[in-house]
C-alpha positions as CSV (number, residue, x, y, z in Angstrom):
1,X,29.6,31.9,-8.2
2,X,28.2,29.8,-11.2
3,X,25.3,27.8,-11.2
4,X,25.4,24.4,-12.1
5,X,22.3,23.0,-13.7
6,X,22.4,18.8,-13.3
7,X,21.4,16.9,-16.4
8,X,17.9,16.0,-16.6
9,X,17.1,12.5,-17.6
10,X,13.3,12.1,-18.1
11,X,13.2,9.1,-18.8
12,X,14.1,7.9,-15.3
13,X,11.2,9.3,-14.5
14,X,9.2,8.6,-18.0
15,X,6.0,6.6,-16.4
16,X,5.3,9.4,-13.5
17,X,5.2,11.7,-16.1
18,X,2.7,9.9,-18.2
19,X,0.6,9.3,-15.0
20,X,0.5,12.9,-14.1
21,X,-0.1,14.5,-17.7
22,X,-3.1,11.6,-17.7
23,X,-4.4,13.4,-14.5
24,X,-3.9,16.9,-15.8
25,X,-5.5,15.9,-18.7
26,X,-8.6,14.3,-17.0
27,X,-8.4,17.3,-14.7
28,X,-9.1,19.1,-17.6
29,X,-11.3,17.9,-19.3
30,X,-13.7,17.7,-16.2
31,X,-14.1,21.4,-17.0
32,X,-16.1,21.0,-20.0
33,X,-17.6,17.3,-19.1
34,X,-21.3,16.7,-18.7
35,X,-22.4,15.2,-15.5
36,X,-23.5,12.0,-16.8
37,X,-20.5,11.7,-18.6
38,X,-18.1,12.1,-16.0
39,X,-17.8,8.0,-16.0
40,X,-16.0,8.4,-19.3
41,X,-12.9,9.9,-17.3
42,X,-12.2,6.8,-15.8
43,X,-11.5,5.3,-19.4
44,X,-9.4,8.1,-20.1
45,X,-7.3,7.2,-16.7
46,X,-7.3,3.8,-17.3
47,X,-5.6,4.3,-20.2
48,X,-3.0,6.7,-18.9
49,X,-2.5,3.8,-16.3
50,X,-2.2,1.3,-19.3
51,X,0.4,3.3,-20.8
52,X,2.6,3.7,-17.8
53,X,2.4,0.2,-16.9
54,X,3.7,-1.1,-20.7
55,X,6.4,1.7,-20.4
56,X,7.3,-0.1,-17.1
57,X,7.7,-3.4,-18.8
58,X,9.7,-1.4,-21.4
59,X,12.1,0.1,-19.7
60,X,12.6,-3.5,-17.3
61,X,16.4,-4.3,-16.8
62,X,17.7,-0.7,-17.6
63,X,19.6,1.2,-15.1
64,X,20.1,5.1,-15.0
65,X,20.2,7.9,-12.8
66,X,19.0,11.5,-13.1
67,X,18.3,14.8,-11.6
68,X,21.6,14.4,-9.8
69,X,21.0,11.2,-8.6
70,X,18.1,12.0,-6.9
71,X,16.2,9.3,-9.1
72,X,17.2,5.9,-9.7
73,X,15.8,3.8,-12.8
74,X,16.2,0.5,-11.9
75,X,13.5,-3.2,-11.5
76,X,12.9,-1.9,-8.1
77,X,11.2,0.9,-9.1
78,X,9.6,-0.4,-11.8
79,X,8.4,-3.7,-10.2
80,X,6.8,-0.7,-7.6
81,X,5.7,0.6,-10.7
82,X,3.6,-2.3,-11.9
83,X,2.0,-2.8,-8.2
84,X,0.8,0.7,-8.3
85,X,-0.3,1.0,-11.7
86,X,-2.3,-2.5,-11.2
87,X,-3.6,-1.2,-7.6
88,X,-4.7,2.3,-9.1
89,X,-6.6,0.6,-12.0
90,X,-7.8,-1.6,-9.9
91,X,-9.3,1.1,-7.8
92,X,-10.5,3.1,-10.9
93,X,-12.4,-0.1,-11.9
94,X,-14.5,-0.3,-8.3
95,X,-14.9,3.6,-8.4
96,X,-16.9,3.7,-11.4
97,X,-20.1,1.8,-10.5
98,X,-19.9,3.3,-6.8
99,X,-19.6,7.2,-7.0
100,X,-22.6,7.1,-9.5
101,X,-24.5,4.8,-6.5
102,X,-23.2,6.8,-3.8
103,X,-23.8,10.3,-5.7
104,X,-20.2,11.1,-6.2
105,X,-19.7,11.4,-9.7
106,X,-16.8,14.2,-9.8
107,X,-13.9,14.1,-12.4
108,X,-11.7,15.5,-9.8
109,X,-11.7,11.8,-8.2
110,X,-9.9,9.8,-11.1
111,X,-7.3,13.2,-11.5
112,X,-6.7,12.9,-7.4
113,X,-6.0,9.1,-7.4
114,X,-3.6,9.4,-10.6
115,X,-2.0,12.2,-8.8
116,X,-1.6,9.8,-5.1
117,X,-0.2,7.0,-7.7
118,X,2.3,9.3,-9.5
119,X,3.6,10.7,-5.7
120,X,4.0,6.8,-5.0
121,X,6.4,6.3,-7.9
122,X,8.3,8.7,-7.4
123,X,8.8,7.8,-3.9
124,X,9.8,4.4,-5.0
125,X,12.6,5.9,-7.6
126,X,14.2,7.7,-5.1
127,X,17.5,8.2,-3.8
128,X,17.4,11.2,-1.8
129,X,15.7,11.9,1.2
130,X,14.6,15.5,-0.1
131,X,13.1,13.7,-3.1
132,X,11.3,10.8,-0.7
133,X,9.7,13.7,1.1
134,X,8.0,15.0,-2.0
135,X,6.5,12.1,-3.4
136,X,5.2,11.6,0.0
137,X,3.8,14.3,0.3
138,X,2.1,14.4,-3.2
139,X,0.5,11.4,-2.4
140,X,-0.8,12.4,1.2
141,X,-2.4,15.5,-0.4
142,X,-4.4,14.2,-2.7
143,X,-5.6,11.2,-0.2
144,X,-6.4,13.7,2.8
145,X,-9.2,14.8,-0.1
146,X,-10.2,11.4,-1.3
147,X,-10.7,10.8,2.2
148,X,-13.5,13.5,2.7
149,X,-15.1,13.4,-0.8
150,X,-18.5,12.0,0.7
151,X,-18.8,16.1,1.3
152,X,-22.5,15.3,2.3
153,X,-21.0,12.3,5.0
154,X,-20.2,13.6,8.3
155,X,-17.8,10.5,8.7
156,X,-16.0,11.1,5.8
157,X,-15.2,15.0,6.7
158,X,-14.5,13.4,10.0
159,X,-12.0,10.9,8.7
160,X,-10.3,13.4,6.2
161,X,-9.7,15.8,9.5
162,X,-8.0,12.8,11.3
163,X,-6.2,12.0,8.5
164,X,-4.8,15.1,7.8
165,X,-4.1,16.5,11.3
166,X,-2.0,13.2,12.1
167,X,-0.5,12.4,8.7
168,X,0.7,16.6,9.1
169,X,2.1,15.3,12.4
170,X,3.9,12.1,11.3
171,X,5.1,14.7,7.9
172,X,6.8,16.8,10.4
173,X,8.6,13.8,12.8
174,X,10.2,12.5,8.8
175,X,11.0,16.4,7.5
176,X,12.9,16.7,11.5
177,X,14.8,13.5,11.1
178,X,15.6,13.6,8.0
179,X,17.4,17.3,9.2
180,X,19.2,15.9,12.1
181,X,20.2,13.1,9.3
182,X,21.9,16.0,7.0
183,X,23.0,17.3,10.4
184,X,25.0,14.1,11.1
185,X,26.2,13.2,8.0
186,X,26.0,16.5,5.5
187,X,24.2,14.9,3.0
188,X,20.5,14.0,1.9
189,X,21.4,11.3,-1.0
190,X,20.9,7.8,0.3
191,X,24.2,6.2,-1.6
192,X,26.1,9.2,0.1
193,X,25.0,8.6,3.5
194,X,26.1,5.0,3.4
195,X,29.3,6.1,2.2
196,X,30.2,8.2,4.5
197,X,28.8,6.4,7.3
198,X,31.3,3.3,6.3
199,X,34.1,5.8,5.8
200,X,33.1,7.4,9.4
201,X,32.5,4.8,11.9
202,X,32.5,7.0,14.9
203,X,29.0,9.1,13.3
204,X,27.5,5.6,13.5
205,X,26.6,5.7,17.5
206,X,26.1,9.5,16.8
207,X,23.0,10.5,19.0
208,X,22.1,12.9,16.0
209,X,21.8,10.2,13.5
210,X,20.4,7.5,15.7
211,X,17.8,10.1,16.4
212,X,17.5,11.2,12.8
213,X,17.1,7.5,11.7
214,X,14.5,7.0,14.6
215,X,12.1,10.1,14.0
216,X,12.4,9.1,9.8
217,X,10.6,5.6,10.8
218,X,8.2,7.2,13.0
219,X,7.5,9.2,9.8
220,X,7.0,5.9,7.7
221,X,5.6,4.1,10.3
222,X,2.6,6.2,9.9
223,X,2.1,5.5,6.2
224,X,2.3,1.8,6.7
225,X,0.2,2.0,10.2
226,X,3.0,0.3,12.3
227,X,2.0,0.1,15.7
228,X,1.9,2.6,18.2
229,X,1.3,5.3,15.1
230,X,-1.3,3.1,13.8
231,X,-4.8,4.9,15.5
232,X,-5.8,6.5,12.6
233,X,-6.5,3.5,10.5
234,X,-9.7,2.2,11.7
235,X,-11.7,6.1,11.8
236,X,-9.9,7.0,8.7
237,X,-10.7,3.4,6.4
238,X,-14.5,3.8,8.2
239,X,-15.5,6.8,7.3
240,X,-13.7,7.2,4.0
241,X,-15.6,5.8,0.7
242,X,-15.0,2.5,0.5
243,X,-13.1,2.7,-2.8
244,X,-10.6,5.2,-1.0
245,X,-10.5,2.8,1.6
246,X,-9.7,0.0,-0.7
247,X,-6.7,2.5,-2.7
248,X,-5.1,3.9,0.6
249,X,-4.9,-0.2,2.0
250,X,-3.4,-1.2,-0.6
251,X,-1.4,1.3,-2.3
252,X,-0.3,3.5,0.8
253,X,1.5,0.3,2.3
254,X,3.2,-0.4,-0.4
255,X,4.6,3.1,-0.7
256,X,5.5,3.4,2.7
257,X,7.6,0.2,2.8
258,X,8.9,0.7,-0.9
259,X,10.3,4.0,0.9
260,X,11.0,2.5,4.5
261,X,13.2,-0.9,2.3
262,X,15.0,2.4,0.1
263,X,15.8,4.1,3.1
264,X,17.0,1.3,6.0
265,X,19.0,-0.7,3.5
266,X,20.8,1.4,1.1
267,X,21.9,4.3,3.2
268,X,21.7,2.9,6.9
269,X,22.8,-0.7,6.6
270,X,26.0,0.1,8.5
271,X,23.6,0.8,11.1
272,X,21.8,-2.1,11.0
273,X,22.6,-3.3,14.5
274,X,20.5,-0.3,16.3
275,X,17.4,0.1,13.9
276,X,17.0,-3.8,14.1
277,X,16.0,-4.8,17.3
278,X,13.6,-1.5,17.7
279,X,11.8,-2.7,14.3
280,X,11.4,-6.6,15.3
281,X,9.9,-5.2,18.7
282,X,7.6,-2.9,16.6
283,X,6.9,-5.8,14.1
284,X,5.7,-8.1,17.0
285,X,3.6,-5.9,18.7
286,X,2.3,-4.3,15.4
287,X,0.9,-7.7,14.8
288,X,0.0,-9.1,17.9
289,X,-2.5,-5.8,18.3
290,X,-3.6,-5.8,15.2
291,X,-4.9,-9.3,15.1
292,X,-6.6,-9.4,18.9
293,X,-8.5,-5.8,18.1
294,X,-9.6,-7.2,14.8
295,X,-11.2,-10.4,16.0
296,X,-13.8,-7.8,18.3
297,X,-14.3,-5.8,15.2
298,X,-18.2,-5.6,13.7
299,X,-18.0,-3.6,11.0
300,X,-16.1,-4.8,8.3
301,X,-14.1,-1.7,7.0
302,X,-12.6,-1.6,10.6
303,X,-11.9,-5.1,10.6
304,X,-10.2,-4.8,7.9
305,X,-8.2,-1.3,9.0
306,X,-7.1,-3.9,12.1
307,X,-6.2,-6.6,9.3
308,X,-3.5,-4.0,7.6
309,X,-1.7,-3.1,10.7
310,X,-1.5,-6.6,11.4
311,X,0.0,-7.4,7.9
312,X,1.5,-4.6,8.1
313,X,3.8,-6.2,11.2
314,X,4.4,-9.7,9.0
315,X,5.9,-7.3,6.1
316,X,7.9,-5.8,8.7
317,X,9.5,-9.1,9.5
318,X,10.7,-8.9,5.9
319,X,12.0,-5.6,6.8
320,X,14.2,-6.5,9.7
321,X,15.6,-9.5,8.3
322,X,17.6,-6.9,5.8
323,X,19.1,-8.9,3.2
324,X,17.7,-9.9,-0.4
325,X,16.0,-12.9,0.7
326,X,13.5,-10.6,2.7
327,X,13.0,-7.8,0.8
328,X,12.1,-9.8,-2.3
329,X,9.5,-11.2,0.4
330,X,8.6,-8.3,1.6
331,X,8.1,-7.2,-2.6
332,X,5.9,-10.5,-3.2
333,X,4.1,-10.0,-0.1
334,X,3.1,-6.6,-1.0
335,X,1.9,-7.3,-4.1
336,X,-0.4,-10.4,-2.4
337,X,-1.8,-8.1,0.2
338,X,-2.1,-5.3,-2.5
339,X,-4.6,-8.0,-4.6
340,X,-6.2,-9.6,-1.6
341,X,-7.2,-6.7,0.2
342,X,-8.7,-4.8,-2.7
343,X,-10.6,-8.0,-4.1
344,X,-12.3,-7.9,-0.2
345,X,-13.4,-4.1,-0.5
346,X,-14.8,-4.7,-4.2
347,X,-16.6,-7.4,-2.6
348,X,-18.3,-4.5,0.1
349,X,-18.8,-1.9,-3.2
350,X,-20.2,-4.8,-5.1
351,X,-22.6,-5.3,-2.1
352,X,-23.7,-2.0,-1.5
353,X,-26.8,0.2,-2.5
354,X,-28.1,3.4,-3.2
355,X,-26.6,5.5,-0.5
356,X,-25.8,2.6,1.5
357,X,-23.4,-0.2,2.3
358,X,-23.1,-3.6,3.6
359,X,-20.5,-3.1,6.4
360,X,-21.6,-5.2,9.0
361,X,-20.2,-8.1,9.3
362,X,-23.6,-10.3,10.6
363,X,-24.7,-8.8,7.5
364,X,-22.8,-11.3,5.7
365,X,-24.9,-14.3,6.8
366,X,-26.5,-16.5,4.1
367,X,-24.6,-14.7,1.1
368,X,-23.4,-18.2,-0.2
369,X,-27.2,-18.9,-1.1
370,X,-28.2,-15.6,-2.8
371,X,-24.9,-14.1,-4.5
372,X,-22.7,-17.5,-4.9
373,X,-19.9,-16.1,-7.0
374,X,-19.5,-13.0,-4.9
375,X,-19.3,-15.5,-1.2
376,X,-16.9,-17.5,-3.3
377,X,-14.7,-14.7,-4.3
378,X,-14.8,-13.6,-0.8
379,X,-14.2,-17.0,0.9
380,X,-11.0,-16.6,-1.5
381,X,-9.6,-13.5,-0.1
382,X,-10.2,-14.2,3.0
383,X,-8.7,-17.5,2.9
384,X,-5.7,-15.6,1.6
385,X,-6.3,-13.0,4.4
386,X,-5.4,-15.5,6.7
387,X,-2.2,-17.1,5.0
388,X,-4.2,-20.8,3.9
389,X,-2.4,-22.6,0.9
390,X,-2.6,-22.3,-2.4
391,X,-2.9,-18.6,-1.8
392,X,-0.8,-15.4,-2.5
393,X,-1.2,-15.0,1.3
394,X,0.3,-18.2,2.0
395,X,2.9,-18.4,-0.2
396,X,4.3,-14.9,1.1
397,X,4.3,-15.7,4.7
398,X,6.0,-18.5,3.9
399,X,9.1,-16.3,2.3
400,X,9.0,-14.0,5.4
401,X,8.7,-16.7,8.1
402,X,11.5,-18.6,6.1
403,X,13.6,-15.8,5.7
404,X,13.5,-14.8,9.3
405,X,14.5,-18.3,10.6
406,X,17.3,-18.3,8.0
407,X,19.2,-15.6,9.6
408,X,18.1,-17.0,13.4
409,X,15.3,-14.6,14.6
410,X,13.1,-17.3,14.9
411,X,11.0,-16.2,18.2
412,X,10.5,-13.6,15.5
413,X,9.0,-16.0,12.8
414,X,7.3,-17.9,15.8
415,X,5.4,-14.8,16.9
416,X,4.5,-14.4,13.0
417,X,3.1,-17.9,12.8
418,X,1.1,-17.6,16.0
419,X,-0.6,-14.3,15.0
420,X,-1.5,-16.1,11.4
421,X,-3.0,-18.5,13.8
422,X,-5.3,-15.8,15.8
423,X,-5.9,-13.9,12.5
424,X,-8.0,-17.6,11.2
425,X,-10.7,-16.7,13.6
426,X,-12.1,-13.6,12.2
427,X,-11.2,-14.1,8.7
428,X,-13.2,-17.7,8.1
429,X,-15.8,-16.2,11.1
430,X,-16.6,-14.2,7.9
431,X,-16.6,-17.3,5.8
432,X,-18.7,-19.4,8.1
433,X,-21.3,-16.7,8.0
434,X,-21.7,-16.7,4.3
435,X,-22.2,-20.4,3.7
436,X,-23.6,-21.9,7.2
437,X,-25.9,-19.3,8.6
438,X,-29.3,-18.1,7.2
439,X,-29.7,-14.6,6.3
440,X,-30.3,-11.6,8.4
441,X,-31.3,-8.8,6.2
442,X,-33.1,-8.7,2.7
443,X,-30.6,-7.9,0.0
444,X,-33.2,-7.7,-2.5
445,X,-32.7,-8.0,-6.4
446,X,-28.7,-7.2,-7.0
447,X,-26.6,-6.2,-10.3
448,X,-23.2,-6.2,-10.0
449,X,-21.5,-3.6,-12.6
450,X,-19.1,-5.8,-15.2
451,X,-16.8,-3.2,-14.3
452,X,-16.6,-4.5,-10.7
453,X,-16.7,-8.2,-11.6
454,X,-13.5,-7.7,-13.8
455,X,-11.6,-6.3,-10.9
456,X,-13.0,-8.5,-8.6
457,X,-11.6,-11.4,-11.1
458,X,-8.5,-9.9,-12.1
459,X,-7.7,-9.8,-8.1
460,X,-9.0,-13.1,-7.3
461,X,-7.0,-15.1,-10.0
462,X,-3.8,-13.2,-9.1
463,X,-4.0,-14.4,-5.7
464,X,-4.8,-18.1,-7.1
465,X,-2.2,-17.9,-9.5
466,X,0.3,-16.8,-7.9
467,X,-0.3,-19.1,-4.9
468,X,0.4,-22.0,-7.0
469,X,2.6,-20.5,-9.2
470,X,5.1,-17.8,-7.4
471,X,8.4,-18.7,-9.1
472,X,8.1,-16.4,-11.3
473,X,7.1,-13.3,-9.3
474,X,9.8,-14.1,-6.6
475,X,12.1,-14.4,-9.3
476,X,11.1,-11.1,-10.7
477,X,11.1,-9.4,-7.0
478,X,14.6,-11.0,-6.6
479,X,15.9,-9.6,-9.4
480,X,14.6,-6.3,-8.3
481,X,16.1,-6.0,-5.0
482,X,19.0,-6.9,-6.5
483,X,19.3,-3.9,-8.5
484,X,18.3,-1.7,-5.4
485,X,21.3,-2.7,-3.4
């Protein structure tokens, strides 16, 4: 029997690989880094991120294919690529300024994020269900320890624990369906599946596949918190630091719908019929429960966590409507929610203290007349939050909504607009606290690191700008999807 060694084309896969050597790297040189100097690694993975992110832009419009067609070079990946890379710098910018005021200055931090952003990629490069698996699983790994690396918190243990036991869980509903998937149609390779699905109409009502299909969302619908596998959110984004909070928001969804998009439409759209209604009921109720739990939320962080899986239900709108005009929605949404949501949790690190944080949300009161700019920047993503023009936030649920209608679910749409509705009560509550109600607690004299200003600026004019201007981001999400189907 001879072996056959497929061609390796690296640079399908050119900036993971600069991602990872950058984390190696920092891992490294961690070893022989003095404590004080351990904020120096976050310049050293900001410039990893830097370089990815122009290799991105590089490499834009090419298409090639390696490992055996496992990974796919194409503007869907990349455009994934860009959110990532923005979110994980992003994140390293807030980090910075809080592990040293939490007491959590550890090189390991900027290697494990680098490492959770390189699993992302590769999950939205590939085209085999073997290949998804891994990068998911890279990525879960090194957030299940980002998620307890307040060692000293018992909350933060606590959350790592839940997030581990039930993301092992959800890992072992995708590896089983994703089986029964190779059971029913003898491959793992997305483009093959479709083909022999369309060549093999009777497999199509195949209890093993439908089953397959259904256990490989459950597995995804973990990552993205899709209701009912959505519990772990609030414990996990409470007890976890805050900047891990603000990374796995932002960056987790997008990888889990980057992967869910791959999956549903390029090797099960001749199946569309029997994973659609089941995702529009899930979209609806993800919503719908994450907007009514939020509203009774108090602390912030959970409010928040209830926030995602709500959003998390709109993008899934995107999702069932299963043509280009939706998931180029789905695309710009992401990338709205990705900025919005991590400008909101720079604005609770920026806030914070010496071994404590401002997570209350009556805490809030009054922050118009002491920190202007920071109630400002927060009135902004909150306004975003809950979909108000000229906003990122607006602008996408407009796609999604208008996409929806377009192919005639518009009960679903109507359920979308209603829950946008609810969501305006505990956003501006947030906003009315800050500018017309006197404060609660003393704040006392507070610095903001430029480090967390920049993000904090970077995220808030991406959500202006691109509220007033989306043209060119649709257009650029457009002609990504198009190269993924």
């Amino acid at each position: 029997m001879q072996l056959t060694i497929p061609p390796v084309n690296l640079i399908t896969l050119a900036p993971q690989l600069v991602v990872t050597a950058t984390a190696i790297l920092v891992l490294l040189a961690d070893l022989w880094t003095p404590a004080n100097w351990k904020r120096y690694l976050a310049q050293v993975s900001l410039a990893g991120l830097a370089v990815a992110f122009i290799a991105s832009l590089i490499l834009w419009g090419r298409s090639a294919t390696g490992f055996a067609g496992m990974i796919r070079l194409d503007n869907f990946a990349l455009f994934l690529n860009l959110v990532f890379l923005a979110a994980s710098a992003l994140t390293v910018l807030v980090s910075v300024s809080y592990l040293a005021q939490q007491g959590l200055e550890h090189g390991e931090y900027y290697a494990l994020v680098l490492f959770a952003t390189a699993g992302m990629m590769v999950m939205g490069a590939s085209m085999d269900l073997v290949d998804l698996f891994l990068g998911l699983e890279t990525f879960s790994i090194a957030l299940y320890i980002l998620a307890g690396f307040a060692r000293t918190r018992l909350d933060s243990e606590e959350s790592a624990l839940k997030y581990f036991l039930l993301g092992a869980f959800a890992s072992s509903f995708l590896l089983y369906g994703i089986a029964l998937t190779y059971g029913a149609t003898g491959t793992t390779s997305l483009p093959k599946i479709a083909d022999f699905l369309s060549r093999q109409p009777a497999v199509q009502d195949s209890p093993m596949l439908l089953l397959g299909i259904g256990l490989i969302i459950v597995g995804f619908g973990f990552k993205i918190a899709m209701a009912p596998f959505h519990m772990w959110t609030p414990d996990v984004y409470e007890g976890a630091p805050t900047s891990v909070t603000a990374f796995m928001a932002a960056a987790t969804k997008v990888a889990g719908f980057a992967a869910l998009l791959r999956v549903l439409l390029v090797a099960f759209p001749a199946v569309y019929d029997n994973w659609m209604p089941i995702l529009a009921l899930l979209a609806a109720v993800t919503m719908t429960l994450g907007n009514i739990v939020a509203i009774a939320q108090n602390n912030i962080k959970r409010m928040l966590a209830y926030s995602s899986i709500a959003h998390a239900g709109y993008v899934l709108i995107a999702v069932v409507v299963g043509n280009a005009a939706g998931t180029s929605a789905a695309l710009f949404y992401l990338l709205a929610y990705a900025l919005m949501t991590l400008g909101a949790f720079a604005i609770v690190i920026a806030l914070g203290r010496k071994g404590q944080e401002l997570v209350n949300i009556p805490d809030y009161a009054g922050l118009a007349t002491r920190q202007p700019l920071l109630a400002l920047l927060m009135a902004i993503f909150m306004f975003s939050l809950a979909g108000f023009p000229p906003t990122a936030g607006f602008v996408g649920k407009f796609y999604i909504f208008s996409a929806a209608v377009q192919v005639g679910l518009v009960w679903l749409a109507l359920v979308g607009v209603l829950n946008s509705v609810l969501s305006v009560y505990y956003y501006l509550r947030i906003v009315v606290l800050m500018y017309m109600r006197e404060p609660t607690v003393e704040l006392g004299k507070l610095a903001v690191s430029p480090l967390v200003m920049t993000a904090l600026v970077v995220a808030a004019i991406g959500t202006v700008f691109f509220g007033i201007f989306p043209g060119g981001l649709l257009s650029l999400a457009k002609a990504s999807i198009l190269a993924a189907l």
